[in-house]
DRENSE-162359 format. One record per residue: residue number from 1; chain; residue in three letters; x, y, z of N, C-alpha, C in turn. Coordinates in Angstrom, 2 decimals. Layout:
N
ATOM   n chain res     n.x     n.y     n.z    ca.x    ca.y    ca.z     c.x     c.y     c.z
ATOM NUM     A ALA       X       Y       Z       X       Y       Z       X       Y       Z
...
This chain:
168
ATOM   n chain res     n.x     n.y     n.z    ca.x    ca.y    ca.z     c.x     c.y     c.z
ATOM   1     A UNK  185.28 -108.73  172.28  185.78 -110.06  172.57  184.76 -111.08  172.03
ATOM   2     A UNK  185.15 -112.36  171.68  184.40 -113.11  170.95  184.05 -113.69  171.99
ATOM   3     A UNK  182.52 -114.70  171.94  181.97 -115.37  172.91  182.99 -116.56  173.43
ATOM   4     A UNK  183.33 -117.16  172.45  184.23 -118.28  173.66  185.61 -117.97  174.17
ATOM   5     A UNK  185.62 -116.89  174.00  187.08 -116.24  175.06  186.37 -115.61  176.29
ATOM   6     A UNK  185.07 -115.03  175.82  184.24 -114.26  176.77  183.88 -115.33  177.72
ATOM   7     A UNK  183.59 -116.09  177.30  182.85 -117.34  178.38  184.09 -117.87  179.09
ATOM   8     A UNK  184.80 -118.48  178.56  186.02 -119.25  179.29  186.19 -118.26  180.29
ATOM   9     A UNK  186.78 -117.03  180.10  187.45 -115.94  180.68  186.41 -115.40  181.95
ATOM  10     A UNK  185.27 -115.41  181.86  184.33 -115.40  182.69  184.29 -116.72  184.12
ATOM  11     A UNK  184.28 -117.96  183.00  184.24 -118.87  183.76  185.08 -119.51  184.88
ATOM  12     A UNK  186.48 -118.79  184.57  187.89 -118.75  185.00  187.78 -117.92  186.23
ATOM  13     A UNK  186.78 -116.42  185.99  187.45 -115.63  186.62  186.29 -115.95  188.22
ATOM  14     A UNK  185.35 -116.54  187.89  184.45 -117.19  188.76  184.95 -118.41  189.80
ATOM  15     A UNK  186.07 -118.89  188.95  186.71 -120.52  189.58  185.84 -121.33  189.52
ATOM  16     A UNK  185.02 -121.48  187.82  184.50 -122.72  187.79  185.17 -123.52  186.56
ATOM  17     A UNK  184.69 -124.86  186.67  184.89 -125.68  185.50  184.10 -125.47  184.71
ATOM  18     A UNK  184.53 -126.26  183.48  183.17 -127.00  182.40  182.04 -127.71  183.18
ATOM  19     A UNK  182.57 -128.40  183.60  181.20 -129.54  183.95  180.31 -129.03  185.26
ATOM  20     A UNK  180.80 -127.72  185.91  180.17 -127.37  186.82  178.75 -126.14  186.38
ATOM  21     A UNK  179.79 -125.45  185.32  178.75 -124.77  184.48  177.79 -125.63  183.82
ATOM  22     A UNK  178.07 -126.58  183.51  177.25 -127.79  182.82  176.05 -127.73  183.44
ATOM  23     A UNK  176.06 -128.29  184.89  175.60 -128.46  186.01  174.97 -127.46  186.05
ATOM  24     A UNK  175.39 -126.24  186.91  174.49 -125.46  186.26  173.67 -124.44  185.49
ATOM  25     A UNK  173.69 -124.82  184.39  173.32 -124.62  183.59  171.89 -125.22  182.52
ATOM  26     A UNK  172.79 -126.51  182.60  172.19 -127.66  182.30  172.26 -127.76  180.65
ATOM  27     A UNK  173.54 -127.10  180.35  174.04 -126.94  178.80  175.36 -128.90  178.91
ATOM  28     A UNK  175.24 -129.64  177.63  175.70 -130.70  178.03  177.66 -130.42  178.19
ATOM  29     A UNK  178.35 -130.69  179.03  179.74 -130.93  178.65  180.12 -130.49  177.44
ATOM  30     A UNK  180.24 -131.36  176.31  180.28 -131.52  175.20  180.38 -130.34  174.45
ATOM  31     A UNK  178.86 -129.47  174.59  178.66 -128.11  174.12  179.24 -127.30  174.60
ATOM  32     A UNK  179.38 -127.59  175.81  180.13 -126.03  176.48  181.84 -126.14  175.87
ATOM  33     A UNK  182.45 -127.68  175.62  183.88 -127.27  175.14  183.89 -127.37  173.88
ATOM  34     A UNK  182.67 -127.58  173.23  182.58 -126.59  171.53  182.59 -125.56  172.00
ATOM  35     A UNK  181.77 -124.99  172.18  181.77 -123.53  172.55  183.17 -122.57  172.38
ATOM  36     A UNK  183.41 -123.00  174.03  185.14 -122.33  174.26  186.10 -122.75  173.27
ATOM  37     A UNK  185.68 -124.16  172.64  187.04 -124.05  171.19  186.67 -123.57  170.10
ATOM  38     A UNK  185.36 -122.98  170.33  185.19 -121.81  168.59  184.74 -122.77  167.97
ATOM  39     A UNK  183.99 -123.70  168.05  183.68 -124.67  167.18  182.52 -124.79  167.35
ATOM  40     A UNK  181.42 -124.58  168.06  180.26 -124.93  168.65  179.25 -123.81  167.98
ATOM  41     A UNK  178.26 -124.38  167.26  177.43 -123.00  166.83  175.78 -123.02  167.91
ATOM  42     A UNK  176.58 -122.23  168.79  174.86 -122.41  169.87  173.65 -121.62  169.73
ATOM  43     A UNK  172.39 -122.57  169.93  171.24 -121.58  169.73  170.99 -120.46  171.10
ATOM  44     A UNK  170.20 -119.76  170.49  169.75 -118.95  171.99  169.00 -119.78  172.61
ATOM  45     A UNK  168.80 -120.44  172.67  167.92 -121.19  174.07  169.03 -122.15  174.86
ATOM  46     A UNK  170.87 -122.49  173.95  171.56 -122.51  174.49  172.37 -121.64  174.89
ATOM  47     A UNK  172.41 -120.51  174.54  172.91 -119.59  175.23  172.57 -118.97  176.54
ATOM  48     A UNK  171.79 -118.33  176.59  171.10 -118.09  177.62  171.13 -118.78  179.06
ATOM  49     A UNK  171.17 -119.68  179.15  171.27 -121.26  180.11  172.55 -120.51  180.67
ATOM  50     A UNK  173.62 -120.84  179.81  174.83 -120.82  179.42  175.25 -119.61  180.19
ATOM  51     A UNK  175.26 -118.11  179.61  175.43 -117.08  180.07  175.28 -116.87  181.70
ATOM  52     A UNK  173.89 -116.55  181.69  173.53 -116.82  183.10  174.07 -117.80  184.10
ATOM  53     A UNK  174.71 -118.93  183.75  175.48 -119.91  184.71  176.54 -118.86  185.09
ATOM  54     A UNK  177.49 -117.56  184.43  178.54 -117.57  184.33  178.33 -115.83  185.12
ATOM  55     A UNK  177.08 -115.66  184.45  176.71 -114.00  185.14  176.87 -113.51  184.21
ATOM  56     A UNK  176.08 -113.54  183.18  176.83 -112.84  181.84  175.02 -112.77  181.39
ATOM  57     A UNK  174.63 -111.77  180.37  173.45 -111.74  180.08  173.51 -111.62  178.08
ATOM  58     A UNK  173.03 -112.09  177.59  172.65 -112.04  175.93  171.70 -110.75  175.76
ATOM  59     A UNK  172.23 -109.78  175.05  171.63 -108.31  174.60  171.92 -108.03  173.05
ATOM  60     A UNK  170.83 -108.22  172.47  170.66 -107.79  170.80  171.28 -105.97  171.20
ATOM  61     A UNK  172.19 -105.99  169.86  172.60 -104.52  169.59  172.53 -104.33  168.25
ATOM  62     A UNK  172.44 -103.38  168.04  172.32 -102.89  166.30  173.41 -102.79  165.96
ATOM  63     A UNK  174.29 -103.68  164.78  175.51 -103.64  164.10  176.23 -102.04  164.35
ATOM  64     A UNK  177.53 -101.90  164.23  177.83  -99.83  164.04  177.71  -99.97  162.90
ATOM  65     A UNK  177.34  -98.70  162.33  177.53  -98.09  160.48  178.89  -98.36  160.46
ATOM  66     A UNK  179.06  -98.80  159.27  180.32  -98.88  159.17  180.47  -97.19  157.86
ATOM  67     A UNK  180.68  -96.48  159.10  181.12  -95.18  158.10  182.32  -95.02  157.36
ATOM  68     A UNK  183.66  -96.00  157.39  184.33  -95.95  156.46  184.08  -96.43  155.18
ATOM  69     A UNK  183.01  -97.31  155.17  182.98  -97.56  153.63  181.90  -96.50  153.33
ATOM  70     A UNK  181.38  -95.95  153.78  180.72  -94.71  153.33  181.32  -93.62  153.11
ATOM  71     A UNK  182.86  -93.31  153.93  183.41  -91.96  153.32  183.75  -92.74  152.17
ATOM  72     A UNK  184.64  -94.21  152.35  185.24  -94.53  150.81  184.73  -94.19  149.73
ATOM  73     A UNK  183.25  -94.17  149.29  182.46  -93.90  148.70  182.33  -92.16  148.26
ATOM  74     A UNK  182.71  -91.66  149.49  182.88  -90.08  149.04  181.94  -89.39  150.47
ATOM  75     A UNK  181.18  -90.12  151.11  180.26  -89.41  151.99  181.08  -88.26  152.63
ATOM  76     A UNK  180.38  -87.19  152.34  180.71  -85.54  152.56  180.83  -85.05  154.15
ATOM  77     A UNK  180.94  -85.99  155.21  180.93  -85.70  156.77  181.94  -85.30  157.01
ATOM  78     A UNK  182.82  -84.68  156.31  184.13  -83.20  157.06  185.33  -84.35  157.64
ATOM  79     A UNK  185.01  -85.88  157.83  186.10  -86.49  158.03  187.07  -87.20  157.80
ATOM  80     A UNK  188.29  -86.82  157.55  188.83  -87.43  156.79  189.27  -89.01  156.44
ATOM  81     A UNK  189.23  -89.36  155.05  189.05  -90.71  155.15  190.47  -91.43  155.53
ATOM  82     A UNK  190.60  -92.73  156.39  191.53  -93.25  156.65  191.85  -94.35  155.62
ATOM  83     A UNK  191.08  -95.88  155.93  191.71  -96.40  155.26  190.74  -97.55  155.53
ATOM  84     A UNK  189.88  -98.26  154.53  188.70  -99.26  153.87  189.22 -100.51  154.35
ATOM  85     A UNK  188.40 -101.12  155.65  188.85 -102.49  156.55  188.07 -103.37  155.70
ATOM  86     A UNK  188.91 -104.32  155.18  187.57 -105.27  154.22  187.80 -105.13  153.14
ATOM  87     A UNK  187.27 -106.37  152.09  186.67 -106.08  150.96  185.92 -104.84  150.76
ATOM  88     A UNK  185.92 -104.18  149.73  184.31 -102.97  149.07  183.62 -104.14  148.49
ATOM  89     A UNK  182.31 -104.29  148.63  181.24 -104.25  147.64  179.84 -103.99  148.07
ATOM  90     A UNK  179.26 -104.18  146.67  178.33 -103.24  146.93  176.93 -103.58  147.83
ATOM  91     A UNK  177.28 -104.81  148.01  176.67 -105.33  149.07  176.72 -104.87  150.58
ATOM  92     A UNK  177.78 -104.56  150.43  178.42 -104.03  151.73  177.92 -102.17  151.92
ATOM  93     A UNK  178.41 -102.06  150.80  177.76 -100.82  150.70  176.26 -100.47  150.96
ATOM  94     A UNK  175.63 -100.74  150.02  174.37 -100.68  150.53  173.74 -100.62  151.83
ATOM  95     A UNK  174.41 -102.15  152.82  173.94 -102.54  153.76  174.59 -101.18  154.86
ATOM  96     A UNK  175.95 -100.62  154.46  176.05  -99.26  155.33  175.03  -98.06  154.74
ATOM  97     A UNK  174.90  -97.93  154.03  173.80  -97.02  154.08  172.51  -97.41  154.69
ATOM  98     A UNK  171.96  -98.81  154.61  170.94  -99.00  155.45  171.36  -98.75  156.98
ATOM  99     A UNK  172.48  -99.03  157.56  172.49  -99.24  158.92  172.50  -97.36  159.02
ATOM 100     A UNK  173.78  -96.86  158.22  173.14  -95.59  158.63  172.11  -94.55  158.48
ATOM 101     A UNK  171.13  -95.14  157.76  169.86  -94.44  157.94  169.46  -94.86  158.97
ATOM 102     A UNK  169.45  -96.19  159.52  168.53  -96.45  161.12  169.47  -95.74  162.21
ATOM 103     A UNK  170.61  -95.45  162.20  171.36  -94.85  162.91  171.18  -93.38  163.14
ATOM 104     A UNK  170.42  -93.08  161.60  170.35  -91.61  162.09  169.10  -90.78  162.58
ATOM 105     A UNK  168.01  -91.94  162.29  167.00  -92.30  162.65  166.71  -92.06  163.96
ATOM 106     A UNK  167.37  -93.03  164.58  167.57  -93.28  166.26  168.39  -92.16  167.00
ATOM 107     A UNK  169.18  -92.17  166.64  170.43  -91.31  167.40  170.67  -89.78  166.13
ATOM 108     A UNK  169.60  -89.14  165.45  170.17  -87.76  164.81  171.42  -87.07  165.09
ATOM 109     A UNK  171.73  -86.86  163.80  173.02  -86.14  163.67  172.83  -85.11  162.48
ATOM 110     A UNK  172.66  -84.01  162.58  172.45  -83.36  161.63  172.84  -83.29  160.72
ATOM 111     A UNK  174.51  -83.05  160.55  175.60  -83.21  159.43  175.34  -84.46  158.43
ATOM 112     A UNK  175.24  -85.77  159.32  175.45  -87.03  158.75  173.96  -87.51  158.17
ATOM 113     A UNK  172.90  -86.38  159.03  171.86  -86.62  158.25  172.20  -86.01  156.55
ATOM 114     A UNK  172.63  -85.04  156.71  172.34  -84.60  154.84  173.17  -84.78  154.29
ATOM 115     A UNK  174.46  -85.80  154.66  175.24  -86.40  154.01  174.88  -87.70  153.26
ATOM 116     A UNK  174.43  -88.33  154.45  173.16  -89.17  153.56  172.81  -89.56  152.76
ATOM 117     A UNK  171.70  -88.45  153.16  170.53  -87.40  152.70  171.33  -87.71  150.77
ATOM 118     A UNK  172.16  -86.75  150.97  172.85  -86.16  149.80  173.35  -87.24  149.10
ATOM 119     A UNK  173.72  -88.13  149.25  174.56  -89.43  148.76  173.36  -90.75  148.43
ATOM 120     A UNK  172.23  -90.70  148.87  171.13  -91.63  148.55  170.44  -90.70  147.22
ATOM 121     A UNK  170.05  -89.46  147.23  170.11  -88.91  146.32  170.50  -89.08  145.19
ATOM 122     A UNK  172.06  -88.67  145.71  172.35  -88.85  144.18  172.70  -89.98  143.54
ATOM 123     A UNK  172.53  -91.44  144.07  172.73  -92.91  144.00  171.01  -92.64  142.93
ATOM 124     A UNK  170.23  -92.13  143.75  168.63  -92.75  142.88  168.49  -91.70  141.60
ATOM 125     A UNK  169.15  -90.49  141.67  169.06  -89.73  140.27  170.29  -90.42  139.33
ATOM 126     A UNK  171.62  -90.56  139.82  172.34  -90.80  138.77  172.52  -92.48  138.56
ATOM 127     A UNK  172.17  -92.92  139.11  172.74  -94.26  139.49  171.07  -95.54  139.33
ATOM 128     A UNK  170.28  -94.77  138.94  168.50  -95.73  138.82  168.66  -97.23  139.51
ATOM 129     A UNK  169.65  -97.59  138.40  169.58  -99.25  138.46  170.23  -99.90  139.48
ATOM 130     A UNK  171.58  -99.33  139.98  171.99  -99.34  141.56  170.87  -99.25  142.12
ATOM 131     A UNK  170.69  -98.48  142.74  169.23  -97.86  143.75  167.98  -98.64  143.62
ATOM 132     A UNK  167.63  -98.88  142.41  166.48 -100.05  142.26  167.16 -101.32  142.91
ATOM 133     A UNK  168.00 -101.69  142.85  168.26 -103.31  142.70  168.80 -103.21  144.28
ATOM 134     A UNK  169.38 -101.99  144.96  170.31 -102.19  146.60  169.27 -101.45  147.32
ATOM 135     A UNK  168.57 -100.33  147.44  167.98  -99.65  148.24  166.33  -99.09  148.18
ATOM 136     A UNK  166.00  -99.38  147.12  164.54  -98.83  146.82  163.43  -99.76  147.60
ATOM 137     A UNK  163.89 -101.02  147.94  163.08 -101.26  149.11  162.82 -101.36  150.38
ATOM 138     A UNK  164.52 -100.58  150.75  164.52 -100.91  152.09  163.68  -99.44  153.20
ATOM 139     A UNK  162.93  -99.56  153.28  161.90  -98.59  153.99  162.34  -97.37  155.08
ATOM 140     A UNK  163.91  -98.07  155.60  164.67  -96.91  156.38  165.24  -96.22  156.00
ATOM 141     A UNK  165.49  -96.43  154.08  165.66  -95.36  153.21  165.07  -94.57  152.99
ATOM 142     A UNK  163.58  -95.11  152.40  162.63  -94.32  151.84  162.60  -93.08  152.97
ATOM 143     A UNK  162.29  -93.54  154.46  162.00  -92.65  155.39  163.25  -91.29  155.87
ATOM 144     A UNK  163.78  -92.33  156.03  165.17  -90.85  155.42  165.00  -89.69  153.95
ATOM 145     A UNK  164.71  -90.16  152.75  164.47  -89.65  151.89  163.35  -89.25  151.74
ATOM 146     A UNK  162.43  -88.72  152.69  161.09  -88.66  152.39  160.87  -87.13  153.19
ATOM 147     A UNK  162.56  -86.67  153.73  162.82  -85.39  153.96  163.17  -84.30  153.18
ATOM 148     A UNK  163.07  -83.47  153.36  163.33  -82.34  152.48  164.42  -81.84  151.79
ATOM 149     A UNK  164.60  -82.27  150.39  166.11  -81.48  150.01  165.97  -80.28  150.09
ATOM 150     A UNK  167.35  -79.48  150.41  167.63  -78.05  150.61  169.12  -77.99  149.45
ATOM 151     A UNK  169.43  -77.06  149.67  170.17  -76.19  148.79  171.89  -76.82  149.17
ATOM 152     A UNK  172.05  -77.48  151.04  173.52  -77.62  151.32  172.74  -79.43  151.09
ATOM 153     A UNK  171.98  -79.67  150.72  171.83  -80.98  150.39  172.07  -80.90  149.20
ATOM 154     A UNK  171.70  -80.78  147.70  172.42  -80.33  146.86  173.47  -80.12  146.18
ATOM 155     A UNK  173.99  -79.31  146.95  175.58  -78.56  147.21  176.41  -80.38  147.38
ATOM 156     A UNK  175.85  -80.86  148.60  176.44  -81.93  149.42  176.88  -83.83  147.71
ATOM 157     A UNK  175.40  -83.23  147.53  174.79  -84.37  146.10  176.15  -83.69  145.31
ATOM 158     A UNK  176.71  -83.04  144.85  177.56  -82.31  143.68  178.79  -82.86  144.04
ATOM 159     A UNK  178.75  -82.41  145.26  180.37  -83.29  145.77  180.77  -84.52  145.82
ATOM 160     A UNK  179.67  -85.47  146.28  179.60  -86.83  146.23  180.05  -87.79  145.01
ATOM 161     A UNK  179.08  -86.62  143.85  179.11  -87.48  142.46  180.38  -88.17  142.10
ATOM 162     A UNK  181.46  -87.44  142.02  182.73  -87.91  141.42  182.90  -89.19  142.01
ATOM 163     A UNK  183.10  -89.25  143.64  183.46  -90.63  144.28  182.55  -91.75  143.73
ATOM 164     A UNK  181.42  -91.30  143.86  180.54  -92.72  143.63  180.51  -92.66  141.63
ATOM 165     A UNK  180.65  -91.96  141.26  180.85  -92.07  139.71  182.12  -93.08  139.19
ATOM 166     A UNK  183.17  -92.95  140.44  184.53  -93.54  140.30  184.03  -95.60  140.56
ATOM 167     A UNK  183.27  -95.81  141.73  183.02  -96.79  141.85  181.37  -97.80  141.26
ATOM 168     A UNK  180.58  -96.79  140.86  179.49  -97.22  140.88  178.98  -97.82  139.19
């Protein structure tokens, strides 16, 4: 749910107004019905105020991988691909392979590790100038890749090629 449905809907379900959350809060009128009309771009030091008037708390989360544009791509995880929400590019791309290296980082998955594994691979052998220019500096790569290829990593790199050969 987006924040100003979240807030209204909160604020509703409390039986308060705008101007009482205002109150206390000490966020002005004004802002709080930007806010709820999607129009209001608030800082965290207005948020916070804000939230807490309503019982609601502000918690940083780590984006999800977006693993469909990674099978789109060909990633070898046994599941089958549905169907690419969004534009592709390679911006986008990239940035899912970064999220899922910190993902796998944090939360291991063996499979999806050497799928990876296997697909960053073969981006930096076949692909140089991709890989230089999207991923060679981002450090939650390197550290992912700084594991051991094996033989179903390999195997995994062989399969990949065609997809990302098709787009890359």
């Amino acid at each position: 749910m987006e924040l100003p449905s979240l807030l209204k809907l909160q604020r509703e379900k409390l039986g308060l107004t705008q101007a009482q959350i205002s109150q206390l809060s000490g966020v002005s009128l004004p802002t709080i019905q930007l806010i709820e009309a999607g129009r209001g771009n608030p800082s965290l030091r207005v948020l916070e105020p804000l939230l807490k008037s309503v019982g609601l708390k502000l918690i940083p989360k780590r984006k999800d991988t977006e693993w469909d544009v990674l099978c789109y791509m060909g990633l070898p995880i046994g599941e089958p691909f549905k169907r690419l929400h969004g534009s592709f590019t390679f911006e986008r791309f990239a940035m899912a392979i970064k999220h899922g290296c910190l993902e796998m980082l944090e939360s291991p998955e063996p499979r999806r590790i050497e799928a990876l594994t296997a697909m960053i691979f073969t981006i930096r052998k076949h692909f140089p100038k991709w890989f230089s220019r999207y991923l060679e500096k981002s450090p939650v790569v390197g550290e992912l890749m700084g594991r051991k290829l094996d033989g179903r990593i390999l195997k995994l790199s062989r399969a990949v090629l065609p997809s990302l050969a098709r787009h890359l």
